[in-house]
Phi, psi and omega in degrees: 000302161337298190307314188286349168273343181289278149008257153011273192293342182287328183270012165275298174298345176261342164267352150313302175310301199299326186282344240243304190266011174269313173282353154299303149310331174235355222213297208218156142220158154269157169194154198264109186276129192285300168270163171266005166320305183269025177277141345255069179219012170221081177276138172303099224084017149290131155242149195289119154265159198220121175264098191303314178257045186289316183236057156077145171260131167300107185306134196260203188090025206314280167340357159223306167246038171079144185294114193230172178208126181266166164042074169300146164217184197253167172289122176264164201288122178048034139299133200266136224215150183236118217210130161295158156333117189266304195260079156299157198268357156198143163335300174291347176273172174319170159267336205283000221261317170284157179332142173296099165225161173236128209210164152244158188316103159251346170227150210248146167296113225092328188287143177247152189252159206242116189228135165252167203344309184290006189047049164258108175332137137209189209272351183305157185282168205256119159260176217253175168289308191302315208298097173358134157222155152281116154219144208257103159238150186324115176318329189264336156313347179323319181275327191283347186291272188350300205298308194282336152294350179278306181293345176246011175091028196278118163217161188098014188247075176296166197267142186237030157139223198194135185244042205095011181093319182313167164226116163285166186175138192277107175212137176275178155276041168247320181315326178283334184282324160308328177295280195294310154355292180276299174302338176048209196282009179258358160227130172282109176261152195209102189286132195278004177240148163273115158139018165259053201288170186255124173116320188267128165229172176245147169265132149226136171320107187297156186208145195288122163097029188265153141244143198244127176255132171293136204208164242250324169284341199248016175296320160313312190282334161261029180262287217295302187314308184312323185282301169298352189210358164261343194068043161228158178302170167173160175178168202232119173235091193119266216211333194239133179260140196227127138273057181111006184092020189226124175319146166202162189245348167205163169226115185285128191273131172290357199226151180255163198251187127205167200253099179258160197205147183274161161284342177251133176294338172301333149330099159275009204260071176207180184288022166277298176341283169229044149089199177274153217243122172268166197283011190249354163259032196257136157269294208187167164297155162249120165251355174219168137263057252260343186224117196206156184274123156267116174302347183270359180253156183245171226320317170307316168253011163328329190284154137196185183234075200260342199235046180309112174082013189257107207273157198270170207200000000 
């Protein structure tokens, strides 16, 4: 009798495990936030449930069969998103197989974001690279402008009147950022519109069949993605991004992208680090917290679960 009840609760108990670790496989994880990076809408040491089929589930096994996804849906614009390592220390590993991080969504595949040197989001209005501004420089710099537009092809910027000794003229922003390049500090530009900030470029997110034109800022950053997630050669000399041995001015992408950000900006473990994160590297939403620190207690009885389930927002 004895036997048969052990017997029993072990094969009870073994269908517990298995389901436990089936839904944990297919369905849900947890995971233990590491860092103050989602701080304060995640504290360091919360733990998190993850929903695997918020944007269709990733099969898993990657290294055996490879990356797939049933019932795909998109990353929406400030989800908080559970992501493999996109820049792993080598190429050849799993993807399901690398490091863990969690960020949330600020850029979408197509958008473009306004980012400055540090590839820190900011509130400037979002331009087109092409887009015309009238800027105001000194009149006797006038030959040294001409001469540096010449040398870099600028041509069609006709001067479009006189200010005060100044001179106007119509340059876009790229066109100005080749101008300040060359000229460095010695002719002072001074844009006559608002919304042309110094130091802020636009980005755009790759998107599959998007072609994104390479531009002087933003050439690295799509050298790495081609290279770690189009699978081609690539490498950046100057200024100019090289494909496959051949200069090219723009690339159309196979894969759609996002753009992840930590909430504290000191926190690098987001995509200034590494770069655009692709949707075949998305595990799943983090959707509730079932485990949390409270900060008014200290640290020996610090845990509780008063926010058991409380969905993140």
């Amino acid at each position: 009798m004895k036997v048969g009840i052990m017997r029993s609760l072990f094969k009870s108990l073994l269908i517990a495990v298995a389901l436990v670790l089936l839904v944990k496989l297919m369905a849900f994880t947890s995971c233990t936030i590491p860092s103050a990076g989602m701080e304060n809408t995640l504290y360091q040491g919360d733990r998190v449930i993850v929903n695997k089929w918020s944007y269709g589930f990733r099969v898993p096994f990657v290294s055996l069969f490879g990356l797939h996804r049933w019932g795909d849906s998109p990353v929406e614009k400030g989800d908080i998103v559970l992501f493999n390592n996109p820049l792993p220390r080598s190429l050849n590993e799993a993807v399901d197989r690398r490091e863990i991080f969690i960020n949330r969504c600020v850029g979408l595949p197509g958008d473009t974001l306004m980012m400055n040197g540090e590839l820190i989001q900011t509130e400037d209005e979002v331009l087109s690279p092409d887009r015309k501004w009238i800027y105001a420089y000194p009149g006797e710099s006038e030959d040294k402008v001409v001469k540096a537009m010449e040398k870099n092809g600028i041509s069609g910027n006709e001067l479009v009147g006189y200010d005060a000794g100044n001179y106007l003229r119509s340059f876009s922003h790229y066109e100005m950022y080749l101008l300040k390049q060359e000229l460095g500090r010695k002719v002072p530009f001074h844009c006559t519109q608002t919304g042309a900030a110094e130091g802020v470029h636009p980005f755009v997110i790759p998107a599959k069949g998007l072609s994104v034109r390479v531009y002087p800022w933003n050439a690295k950053l799509l050298r790495n993605t081609i290279v770690q997630h189009e699978g081609r050669r690539a490498e950046v000399k100057g200024d100019t991004l090289w494909i496959d041995g051949h200069v090219v001015t723009s690339y159309t992408f196979t894969k759609d992208y996002y753009w992840m950000a930590s909430n504290n900006s000191m926190s690098l473990c987001d995509s200034r680090l590494f770069g655009f994160v692709p949707k075949d590297h998305v595990i799943g939403k983090a959707v509730w917290v079932w485990f949390s620190k409270d900060p008014e207690r200290g640290l020996l009885e610090g845990y509780r679960f008063g926010r058991f389930f409380r969905e993140v927002r």
